[in-house]
Backbone as CSV, one residue per row, in Angstrom:
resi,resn,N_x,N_y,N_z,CA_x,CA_y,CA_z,C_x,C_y,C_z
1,UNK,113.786,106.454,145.084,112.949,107.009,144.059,113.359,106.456,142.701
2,UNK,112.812,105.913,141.470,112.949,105.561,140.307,112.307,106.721,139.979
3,UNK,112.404,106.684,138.303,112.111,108.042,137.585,112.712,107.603,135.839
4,UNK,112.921,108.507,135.601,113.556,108.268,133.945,114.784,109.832,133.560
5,UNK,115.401,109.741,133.058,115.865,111.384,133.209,115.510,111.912,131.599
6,UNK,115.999,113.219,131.507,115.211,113.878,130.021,116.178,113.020,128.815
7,UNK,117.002,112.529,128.828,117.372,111.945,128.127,117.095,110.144,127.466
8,UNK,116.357,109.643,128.675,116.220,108.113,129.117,114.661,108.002,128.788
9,UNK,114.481,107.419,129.738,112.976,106.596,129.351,113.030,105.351,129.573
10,UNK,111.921,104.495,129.823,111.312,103.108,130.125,109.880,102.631,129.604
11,UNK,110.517,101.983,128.305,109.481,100.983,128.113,109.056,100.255,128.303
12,UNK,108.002,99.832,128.725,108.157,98.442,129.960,106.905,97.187,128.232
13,UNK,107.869,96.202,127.922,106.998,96.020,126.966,106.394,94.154,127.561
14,UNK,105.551,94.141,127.454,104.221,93.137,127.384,104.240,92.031,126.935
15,UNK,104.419,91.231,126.577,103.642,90.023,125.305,103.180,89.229,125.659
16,UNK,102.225,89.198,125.476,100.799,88.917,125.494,100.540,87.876,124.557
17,UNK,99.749,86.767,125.003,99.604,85.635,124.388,98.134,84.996,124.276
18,UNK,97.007,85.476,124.189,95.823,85.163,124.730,95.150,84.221,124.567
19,UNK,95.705,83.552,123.329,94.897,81.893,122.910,96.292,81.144,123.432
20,UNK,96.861,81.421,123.993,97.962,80.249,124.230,98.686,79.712,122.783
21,UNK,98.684,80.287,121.799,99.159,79.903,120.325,100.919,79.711,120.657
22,UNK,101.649,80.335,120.729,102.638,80.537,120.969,103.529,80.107,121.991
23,UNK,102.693,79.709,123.260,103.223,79.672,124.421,102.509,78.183,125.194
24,UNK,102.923,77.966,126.439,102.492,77.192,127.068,101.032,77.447,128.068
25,UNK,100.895,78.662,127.987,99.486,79.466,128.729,99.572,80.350,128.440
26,UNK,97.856,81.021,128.686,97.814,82.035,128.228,97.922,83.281,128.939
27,UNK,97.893,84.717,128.340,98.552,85.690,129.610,97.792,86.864,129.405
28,UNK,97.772,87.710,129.987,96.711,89.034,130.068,97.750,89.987,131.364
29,UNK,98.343,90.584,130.230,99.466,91.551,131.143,98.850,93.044,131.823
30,UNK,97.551,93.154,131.347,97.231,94.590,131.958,97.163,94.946,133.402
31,UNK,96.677,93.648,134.183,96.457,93.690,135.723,97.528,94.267,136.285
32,UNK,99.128,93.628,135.559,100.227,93.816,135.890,101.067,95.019,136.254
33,UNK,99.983,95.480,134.972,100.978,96.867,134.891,99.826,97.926,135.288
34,UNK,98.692,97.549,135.536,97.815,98.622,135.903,97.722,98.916,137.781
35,UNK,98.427,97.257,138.390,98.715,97.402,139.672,100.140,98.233,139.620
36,UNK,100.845,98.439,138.406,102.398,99.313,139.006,101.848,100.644,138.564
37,UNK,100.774,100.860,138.683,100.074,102.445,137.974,101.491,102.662,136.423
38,UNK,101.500,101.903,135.857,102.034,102.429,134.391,101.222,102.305,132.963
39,UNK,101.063,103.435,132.728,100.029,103.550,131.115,100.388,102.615,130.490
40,UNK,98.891,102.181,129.759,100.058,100.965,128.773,99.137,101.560,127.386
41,UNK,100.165,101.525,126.318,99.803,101.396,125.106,99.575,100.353,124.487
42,UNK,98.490,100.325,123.373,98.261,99.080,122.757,98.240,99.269,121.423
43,UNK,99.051,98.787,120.733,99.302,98.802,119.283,98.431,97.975,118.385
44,UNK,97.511,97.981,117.430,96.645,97.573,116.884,97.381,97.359,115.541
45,UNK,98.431,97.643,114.979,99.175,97.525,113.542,100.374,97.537,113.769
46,UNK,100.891,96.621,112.859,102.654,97.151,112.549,103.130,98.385,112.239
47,UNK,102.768,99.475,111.475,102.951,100.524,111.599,102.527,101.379,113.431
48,UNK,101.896,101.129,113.840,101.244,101.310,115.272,102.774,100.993,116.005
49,UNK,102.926,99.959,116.181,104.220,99.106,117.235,105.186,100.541,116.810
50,UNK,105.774,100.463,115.670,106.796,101.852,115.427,106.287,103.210,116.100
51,UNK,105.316,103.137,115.521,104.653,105.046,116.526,104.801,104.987,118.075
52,UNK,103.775,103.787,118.441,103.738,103.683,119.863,104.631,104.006,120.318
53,UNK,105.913,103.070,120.055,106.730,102.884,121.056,107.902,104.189,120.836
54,UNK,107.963,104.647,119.813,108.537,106.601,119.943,107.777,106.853,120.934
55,UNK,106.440,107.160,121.049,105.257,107.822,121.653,106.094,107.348,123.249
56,UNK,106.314,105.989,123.627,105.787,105.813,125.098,107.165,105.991,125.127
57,UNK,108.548,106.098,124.622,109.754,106.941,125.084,109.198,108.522,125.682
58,UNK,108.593,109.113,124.697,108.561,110.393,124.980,107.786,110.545,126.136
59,UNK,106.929,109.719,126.108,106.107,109.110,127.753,106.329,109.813,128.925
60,UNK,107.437,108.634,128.674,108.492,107.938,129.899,109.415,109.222,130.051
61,UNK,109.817,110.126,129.124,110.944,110.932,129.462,110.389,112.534,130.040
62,UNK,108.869,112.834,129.596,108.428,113.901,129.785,107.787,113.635,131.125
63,UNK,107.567,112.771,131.522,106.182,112.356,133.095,107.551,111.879,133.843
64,UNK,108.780,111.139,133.545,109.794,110.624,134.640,109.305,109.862,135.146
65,UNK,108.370,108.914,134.008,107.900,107.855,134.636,107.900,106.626,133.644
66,UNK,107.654,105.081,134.242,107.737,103.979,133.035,106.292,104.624,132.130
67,UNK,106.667,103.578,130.938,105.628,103.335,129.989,104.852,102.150,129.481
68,UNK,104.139,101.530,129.468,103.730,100.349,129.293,103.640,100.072,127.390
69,UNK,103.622,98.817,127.185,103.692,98.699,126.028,103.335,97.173,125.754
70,UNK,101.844,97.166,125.599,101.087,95.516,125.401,101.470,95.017,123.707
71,UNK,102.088,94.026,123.607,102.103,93.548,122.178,101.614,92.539,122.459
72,UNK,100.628,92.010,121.705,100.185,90.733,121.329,100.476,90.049,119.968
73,UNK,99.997,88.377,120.296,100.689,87.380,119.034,100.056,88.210,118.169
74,UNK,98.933,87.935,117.730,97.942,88.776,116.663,98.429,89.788,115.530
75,UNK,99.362,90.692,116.672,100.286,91.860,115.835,101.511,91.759,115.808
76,UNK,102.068,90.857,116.633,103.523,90.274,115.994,103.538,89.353,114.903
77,UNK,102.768,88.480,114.800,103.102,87.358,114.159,102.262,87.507,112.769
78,UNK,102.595,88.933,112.170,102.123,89.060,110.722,103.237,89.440,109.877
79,UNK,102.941,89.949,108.591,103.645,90.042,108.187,103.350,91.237,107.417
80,UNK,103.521,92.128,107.181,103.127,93.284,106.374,104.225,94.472,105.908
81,UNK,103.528,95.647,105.041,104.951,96.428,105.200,104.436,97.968,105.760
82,UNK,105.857,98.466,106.763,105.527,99.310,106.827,106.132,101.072,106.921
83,UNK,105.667,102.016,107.667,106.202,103.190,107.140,106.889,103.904,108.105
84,UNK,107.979,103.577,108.195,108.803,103.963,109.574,108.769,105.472,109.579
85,UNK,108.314,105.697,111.006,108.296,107.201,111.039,109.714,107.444,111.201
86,UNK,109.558,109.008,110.344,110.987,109.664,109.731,111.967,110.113,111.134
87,UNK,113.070,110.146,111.017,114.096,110.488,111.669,113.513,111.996,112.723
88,UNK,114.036,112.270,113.925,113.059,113.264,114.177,111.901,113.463,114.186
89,UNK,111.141,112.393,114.224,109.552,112.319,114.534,109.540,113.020,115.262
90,UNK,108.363,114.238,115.117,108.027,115.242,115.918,107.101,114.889,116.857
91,UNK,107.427,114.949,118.243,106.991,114.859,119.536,106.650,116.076,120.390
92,UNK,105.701,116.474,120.559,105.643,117.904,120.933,104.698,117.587,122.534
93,UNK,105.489,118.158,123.245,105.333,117.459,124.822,104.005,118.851,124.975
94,UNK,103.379,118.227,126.213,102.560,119.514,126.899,103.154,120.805,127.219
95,UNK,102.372,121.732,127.144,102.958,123.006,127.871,102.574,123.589,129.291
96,UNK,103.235,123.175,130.245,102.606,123.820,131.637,102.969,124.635,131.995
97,UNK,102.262,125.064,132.808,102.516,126.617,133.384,103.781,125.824,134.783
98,UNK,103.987,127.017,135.267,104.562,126.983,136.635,103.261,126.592,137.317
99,UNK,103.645,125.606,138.651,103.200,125.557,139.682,102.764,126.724,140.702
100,UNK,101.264,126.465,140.735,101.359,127.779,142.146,101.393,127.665,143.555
């Protein structure tokens, strides 16, 4: 059995290359991770990449399961500034009942 424990987590992260700019071919990681059934997040901003990837820890640690995490050139290879979420970013998991 794999899993994650309440302390851990798995980011499983991506990069993604789609014009071949960067690389020698081009790549499209979703098949990949949508055949290992793992969510994937997709970050649309540099501020985004910072949230997300808090977000898909807390994922990974509340489900005990991986997290996916697609970055592409597009949103790496800029340059901008941004607003690191604060220490203790509040993560507020689901509330379930007991099982019946």
């Amino acid at each position: 059995m794999e899993g994650t424990s309440p302390r851990g987590g798995v980011l499983v992260v991506a990069g993604d290359d789609h014009a071949a700019k960067s690389s020698a071919s081009a790549h499209q990681s979703e098949y990949t991770l949508l055949a290992g059934f793992i969510p994937i997040l997709y970050p649309a901003t540099a501020d985004e990449i910072l949230h997300f990837g808090q977000l898909g820890w807390a994922m990974s640690r509340h489900a005990d399961l991986y997290a996916g995490f697609k970055a592409i050139t597009d949103t790496l290879d800029l340059t901008s500034t941004v607003r690191p979420p604060p220490l203790g970013f509040a993560i507020r998991g689901p509330e379930l009942g007991t099982p019946r």
